[in-house]
C-alpha positions in Angstrom: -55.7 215.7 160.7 -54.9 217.4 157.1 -56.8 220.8 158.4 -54.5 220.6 161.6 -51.4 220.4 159.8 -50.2 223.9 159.0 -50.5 226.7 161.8 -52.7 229.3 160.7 -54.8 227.4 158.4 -58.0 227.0 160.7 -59.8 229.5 163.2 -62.8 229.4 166.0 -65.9 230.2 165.2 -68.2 231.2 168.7 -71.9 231.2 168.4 -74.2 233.6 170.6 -75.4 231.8 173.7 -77.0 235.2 176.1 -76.4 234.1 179.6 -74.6 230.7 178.6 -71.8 232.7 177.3 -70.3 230.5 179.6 -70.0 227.6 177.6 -67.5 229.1 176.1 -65.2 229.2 178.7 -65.2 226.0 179.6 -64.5 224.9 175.9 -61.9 227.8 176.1 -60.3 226.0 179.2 -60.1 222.3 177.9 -58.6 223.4 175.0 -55.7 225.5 176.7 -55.6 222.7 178.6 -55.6 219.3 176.2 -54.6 221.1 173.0 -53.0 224.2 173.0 -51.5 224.3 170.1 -55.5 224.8 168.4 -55.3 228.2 169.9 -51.8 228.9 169.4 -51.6 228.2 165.5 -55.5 229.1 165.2 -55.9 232.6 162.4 -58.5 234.2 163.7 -61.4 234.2 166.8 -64.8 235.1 165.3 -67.3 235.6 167.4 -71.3 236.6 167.5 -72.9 238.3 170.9 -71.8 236.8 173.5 -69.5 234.3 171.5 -67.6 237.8 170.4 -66.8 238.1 174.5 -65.4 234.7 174.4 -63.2 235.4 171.3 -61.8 238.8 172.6 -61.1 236.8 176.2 -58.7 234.4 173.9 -57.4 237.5 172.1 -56.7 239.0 175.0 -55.4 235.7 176.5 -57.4 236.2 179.4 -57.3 233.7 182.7 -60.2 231.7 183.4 -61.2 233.1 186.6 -61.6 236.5 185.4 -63.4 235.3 182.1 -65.6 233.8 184.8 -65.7 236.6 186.6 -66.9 239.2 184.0 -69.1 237.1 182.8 -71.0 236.1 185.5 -70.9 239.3 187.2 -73.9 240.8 185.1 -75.7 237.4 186.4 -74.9 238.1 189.5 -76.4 241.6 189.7 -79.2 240.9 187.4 -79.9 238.0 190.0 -80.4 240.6 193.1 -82.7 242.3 191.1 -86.1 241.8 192.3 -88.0 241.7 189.4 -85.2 240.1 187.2 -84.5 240.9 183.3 -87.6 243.3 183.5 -86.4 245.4 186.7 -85.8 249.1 185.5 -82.5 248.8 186.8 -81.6 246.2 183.8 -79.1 247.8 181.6 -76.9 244.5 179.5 -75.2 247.5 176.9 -74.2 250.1 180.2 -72.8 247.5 182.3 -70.7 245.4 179.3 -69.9 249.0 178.4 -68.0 249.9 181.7 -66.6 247.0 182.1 -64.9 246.6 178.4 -63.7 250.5 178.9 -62.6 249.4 182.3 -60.8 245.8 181.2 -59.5 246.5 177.7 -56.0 248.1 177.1 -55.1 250.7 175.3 -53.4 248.5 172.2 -56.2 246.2 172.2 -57.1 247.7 168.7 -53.8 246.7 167.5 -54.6 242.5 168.9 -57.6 242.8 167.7 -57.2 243.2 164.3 -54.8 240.6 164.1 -57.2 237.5 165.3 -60.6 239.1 166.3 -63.4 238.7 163.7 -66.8 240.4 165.2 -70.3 239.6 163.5 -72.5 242.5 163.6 -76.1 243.2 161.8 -76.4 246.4 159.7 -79.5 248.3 160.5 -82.2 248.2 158.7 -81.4 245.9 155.3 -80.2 243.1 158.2 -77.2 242.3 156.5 -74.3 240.7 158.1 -71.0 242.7 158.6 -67.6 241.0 160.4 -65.4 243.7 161.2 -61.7 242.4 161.4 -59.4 245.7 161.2 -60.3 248.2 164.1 -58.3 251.6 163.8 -59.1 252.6 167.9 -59.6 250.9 170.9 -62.9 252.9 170.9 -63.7 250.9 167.7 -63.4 247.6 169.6 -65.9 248.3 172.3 -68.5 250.1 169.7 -68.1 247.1 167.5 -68.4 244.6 170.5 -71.6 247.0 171.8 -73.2 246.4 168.4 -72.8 243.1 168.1 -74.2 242.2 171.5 -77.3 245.0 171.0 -80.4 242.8 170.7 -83.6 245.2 169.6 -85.9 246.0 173.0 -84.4 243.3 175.3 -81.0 245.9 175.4 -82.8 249.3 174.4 -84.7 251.3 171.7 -82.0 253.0 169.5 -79.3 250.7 168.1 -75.7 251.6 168.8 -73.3 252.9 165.8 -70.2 251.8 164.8 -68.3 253.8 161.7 -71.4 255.9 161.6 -73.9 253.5 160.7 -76.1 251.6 163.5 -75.8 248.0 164.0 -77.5 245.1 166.1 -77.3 241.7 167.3 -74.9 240.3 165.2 -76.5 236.6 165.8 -79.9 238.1 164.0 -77.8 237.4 160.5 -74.7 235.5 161.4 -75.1 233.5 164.3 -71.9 231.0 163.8 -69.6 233.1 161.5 -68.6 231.0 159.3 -69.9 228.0 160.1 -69.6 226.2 156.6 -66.1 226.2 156.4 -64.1 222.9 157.1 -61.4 224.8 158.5 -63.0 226.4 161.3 -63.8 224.8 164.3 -67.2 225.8 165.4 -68.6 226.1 169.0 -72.0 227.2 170.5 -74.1 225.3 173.5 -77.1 224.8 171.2 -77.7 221.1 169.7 -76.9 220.7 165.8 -74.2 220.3 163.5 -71.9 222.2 165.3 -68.2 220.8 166.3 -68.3 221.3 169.8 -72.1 221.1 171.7 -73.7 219.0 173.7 -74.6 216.0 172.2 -78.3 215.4 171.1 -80.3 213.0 173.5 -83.5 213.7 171.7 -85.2 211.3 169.0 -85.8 214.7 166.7 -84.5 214.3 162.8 -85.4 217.9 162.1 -83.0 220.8 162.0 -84.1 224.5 161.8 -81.4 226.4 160.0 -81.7 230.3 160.7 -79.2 233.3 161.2 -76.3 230.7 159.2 -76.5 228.5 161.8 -77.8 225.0 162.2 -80.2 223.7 165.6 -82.1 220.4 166.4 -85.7 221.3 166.6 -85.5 219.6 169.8 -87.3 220.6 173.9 -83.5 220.7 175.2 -83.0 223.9 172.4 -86.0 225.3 173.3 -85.1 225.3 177.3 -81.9 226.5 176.1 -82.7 229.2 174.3 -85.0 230.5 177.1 -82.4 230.2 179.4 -80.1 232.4 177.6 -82.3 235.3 177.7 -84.4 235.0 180.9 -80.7 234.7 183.4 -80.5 231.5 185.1 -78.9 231.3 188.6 -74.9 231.4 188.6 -74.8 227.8 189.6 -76.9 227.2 186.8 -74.5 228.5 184.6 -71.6 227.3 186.0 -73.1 223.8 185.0 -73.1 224.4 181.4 -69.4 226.0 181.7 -68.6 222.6 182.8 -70.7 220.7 180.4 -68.8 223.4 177.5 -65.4 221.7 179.2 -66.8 218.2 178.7 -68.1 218.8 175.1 -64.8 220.3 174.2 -62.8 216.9 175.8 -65.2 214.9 173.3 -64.3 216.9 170.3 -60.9 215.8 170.6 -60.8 212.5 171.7 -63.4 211.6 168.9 -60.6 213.2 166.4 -57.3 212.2 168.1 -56.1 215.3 169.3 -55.3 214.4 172.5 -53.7 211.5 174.0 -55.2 210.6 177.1 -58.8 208.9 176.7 -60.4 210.6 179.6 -63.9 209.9 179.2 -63.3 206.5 178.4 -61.8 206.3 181.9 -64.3 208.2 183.3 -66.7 205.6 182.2 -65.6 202.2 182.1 -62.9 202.8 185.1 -59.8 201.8 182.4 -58.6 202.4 179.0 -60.6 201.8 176.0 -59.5 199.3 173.5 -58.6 200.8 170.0 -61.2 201.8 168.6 -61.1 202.1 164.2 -61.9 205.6 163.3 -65.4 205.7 161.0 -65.5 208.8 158.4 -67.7 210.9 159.5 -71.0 210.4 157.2 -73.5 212.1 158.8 -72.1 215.6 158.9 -71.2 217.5 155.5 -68.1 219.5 157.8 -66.4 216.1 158.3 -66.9 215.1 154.9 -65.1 218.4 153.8 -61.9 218.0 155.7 -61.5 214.5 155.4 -61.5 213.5 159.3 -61.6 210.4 160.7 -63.8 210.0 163.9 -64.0 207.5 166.4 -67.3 207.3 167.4 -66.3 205.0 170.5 -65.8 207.7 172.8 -68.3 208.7 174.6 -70.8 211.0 176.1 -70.4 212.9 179.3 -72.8 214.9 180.9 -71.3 217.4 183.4 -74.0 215.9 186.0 -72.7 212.5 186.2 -69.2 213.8 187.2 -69.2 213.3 190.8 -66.0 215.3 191.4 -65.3 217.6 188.7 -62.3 219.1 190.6 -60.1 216.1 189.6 -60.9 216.4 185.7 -60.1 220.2 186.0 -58.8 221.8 188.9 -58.1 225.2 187.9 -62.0 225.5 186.1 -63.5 224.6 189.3 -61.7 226.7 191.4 -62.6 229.9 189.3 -66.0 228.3 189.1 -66.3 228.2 192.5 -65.1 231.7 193.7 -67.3 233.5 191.1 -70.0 231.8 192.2 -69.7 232.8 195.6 -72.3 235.4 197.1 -72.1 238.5 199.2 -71.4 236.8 202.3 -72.4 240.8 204.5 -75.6 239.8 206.5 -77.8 242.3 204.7 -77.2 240.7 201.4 -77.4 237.2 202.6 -80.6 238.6 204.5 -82.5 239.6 200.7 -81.5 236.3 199.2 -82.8 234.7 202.1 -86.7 233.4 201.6 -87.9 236.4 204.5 -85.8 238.8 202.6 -87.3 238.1 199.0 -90.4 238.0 200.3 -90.8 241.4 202.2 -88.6 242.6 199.2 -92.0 241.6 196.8 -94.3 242.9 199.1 -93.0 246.3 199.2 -92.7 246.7 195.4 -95.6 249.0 194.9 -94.0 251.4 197.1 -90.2 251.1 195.6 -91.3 250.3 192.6 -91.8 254.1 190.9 -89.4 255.4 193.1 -86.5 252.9 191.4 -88.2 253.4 187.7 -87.3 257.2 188.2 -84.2 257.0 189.0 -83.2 254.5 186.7 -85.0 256.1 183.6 -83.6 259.7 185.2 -79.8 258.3 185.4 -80.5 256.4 181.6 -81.4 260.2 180.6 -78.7 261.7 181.8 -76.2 259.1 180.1 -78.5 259.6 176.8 -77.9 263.4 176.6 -75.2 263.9 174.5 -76.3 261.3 172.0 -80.1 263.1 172.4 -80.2 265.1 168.5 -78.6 261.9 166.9 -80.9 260.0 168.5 -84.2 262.0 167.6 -83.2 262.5 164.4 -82.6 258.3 164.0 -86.5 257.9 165.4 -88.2 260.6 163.4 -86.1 258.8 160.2 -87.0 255.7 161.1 -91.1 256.7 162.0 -91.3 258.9 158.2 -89.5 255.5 156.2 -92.1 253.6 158.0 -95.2 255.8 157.1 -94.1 256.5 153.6 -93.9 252.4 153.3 -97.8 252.1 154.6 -98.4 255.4 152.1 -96.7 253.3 149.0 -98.7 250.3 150.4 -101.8 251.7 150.4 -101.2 253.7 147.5 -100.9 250.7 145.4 -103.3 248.5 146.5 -105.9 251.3 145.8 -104.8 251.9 142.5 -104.9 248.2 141.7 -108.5 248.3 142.9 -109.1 250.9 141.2 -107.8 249.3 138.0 -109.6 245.6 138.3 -113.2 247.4 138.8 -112.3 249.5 135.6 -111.2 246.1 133.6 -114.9 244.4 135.5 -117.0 248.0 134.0 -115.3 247.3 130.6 -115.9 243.3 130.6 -119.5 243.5 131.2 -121.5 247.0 129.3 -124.2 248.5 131.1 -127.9 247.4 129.4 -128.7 251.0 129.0 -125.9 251.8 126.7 
């Protein structure tokens, strides 16, 4: 593999995946497992959203049960919630927020700038930004804030970083560098990705959007809902393991691992050598000359029966952050009694908990309350000067094509 050769010549590229961050990990996993040396000689971790978590977890060289664990955990409380993603008590940016102040050390500034590249979306020209030099650990998390801030589902005001506000950074860069033969790509959205799940749908068209390829296909359109409206944490434990899977094919199809695992996993024995075939039908293995062999196949993280052979240590962490609060008044609410006396009593809880959310929210806002007034009465004046200019010219074009009409054609009396 000529663009495995040299340490330091290729780097990982992490899409935004919501609630499916996920993924991630188990790609993360397979590959500390099958090929370490791809994340010890890789140059840099970039990362968009969610995908920038995933990147500062190998940064940070995080294990896999707390990767798990933190990101599950807003899953988890979003999942007691009666009401979901639209519950007042819903705050994504607060609770990633306390937890990378609570997680990150004090020198992660210093790491970060070394290997972490974070995709971010300038507000309001749209343009992309990837900050890789941080000069504080506060700079990490406001970077890392920004890049997963997505407009209305995470709040009103966009967050700042270096003074200026930022968003989303998948709404302009989903898959940071995506075109470049030496980066290895990843995201759990079907397309011309390295590492996904393969395509089972009959689908030739591609929707490329936010620098980043997807099948215009019913599985990416599930999948995208999914990542926004949060699935239960068994749910997406399934596509951590289907991220493992994924990861396994990617090298076996490239020989960069020995041991033909799915092969075995399928057909019981060893696969016969198989020729490699160029890869023809995507540009990226054009570009760095691989050779693939197509002969491995498939898996689907389903049709594992025991997943705990393949990876031991992924189910394991899989299984404890999965695990519920086993106190009988918890296990009482997820129970089908408990949710349904908990629905039934909404009109009466309801305002009570949208007070004291929106009062606590207040109170966390206050210090940031000119800066943020100021922001909305900019961003309100741009907007009505725009529909002034608007309006403005369109009248004076009128205006200007009855003149040219009262010229073209005299009046009869004159």
């Amino acid at each position: 593999m000529s663009c495995f050769e040299e340490e330091g010549s290729w780097s990982l590229s992490f899409s935004g995946a919501g609630f499916l961050g996920l993924y991630h990990v188990g790609v993360i996993h397979c590959l500390r497992e099958r090929a370490p040396r791809l994340l010890r000689g890789a140059r840099r971790f970039y990362g968009s959203s969610s995908g920038a978590l995933a990147a500062l977890c190998l940064v940070m060289d995080m294990s896999t049960e707390l990767c798990c664990s933190h990101l599950l955990c807003l899953a988890k409380q979003v999942e007691q919630l009666s009401l979901g993603i639209f519950h007042p008590a819903f705050a994504p940016i607060e609770h990633i927020k306390q937890q990378l102040q609570r997680i990150l050390p004090d020198n992660i500034h210093i790491l970060a700038s070394q290997q972490l590249g974070i995709s971010m979306t300038h507000w309001p020209d749209g343009h992309n930004l990837i900050v890789t030099d941080f000069a504080s650990r506060d700079e990490v998390i406001q970077a890392l804030v920004c890049s997963l801030y997505f407009p209305f589902y995470c709040g009103v005001i966009p967050p700042k970083f270096r003074g200026e506000r930022y968003m989303d950074g998948a709404l302009s860069n989903n898959l940071p560098f995506a075109e470049s033969p030496c980066v290895i790509t990843v995201s759990p959205f079907t397309g011309t990705v390295d590492i996904c799940p393969e395509s089972t749908s009959a689908s030739m068209f591609e929707l490329n959007a936010f620098n980043a390829s997807f099948q215009v296909s019913t599985m990416n359109f599930f999948l995208g809902i999914t990542s926004l409206l949060t699935p239960y944490p068994e749910v997406v434990a399934h596509y951590c393991r289907q991220g493992y899977l994924d990861a396994l094919r990617f090298l076996e199809r490239r020989g960069l691992t020995k041991e033909p695992v799915l092969c075995m996993l399928v057909s019981k024995e060893p696969p016969a050598p198989a020729a490699g075939t160029r890869d023809t039908g995507h540009n990226r293995g054009q570009k760095a000359g691989l050779s693939i062999n197509w002969a491995v196949p498939n898996m689907l993280a389903k049709d594992v029966p025991n997943f705990e052979q393949l990876s031991p240590e992924l189910e394991a962490a899989l299984k404890n952050t999965c695990m519920r609060d086993p106190r009988p008044w918890a296990r009482f609410r997820r129970s089908r009694p408990g949710r349904v006396l908990t629905y039934l009593l909404l009109p009466c809880t309801l305002p009570f908990e949208y007070a004291y959310f929106q009062s606590r929210r207040l109170v966390v806002w206050l210090p940031d309350v000119l800066a943020g007034l100021r922001w909305m009465q900019g961003v309100l004046r741009s907007s009505a000067l725009g529909v002034c200019s608007r309006t403005k010219a369109q009248l004076l074009g009128l205006g200007s094509l009855l003149l040219s009409l009262s010229d073209s054609h005299p009046s009869p009396c004159g």
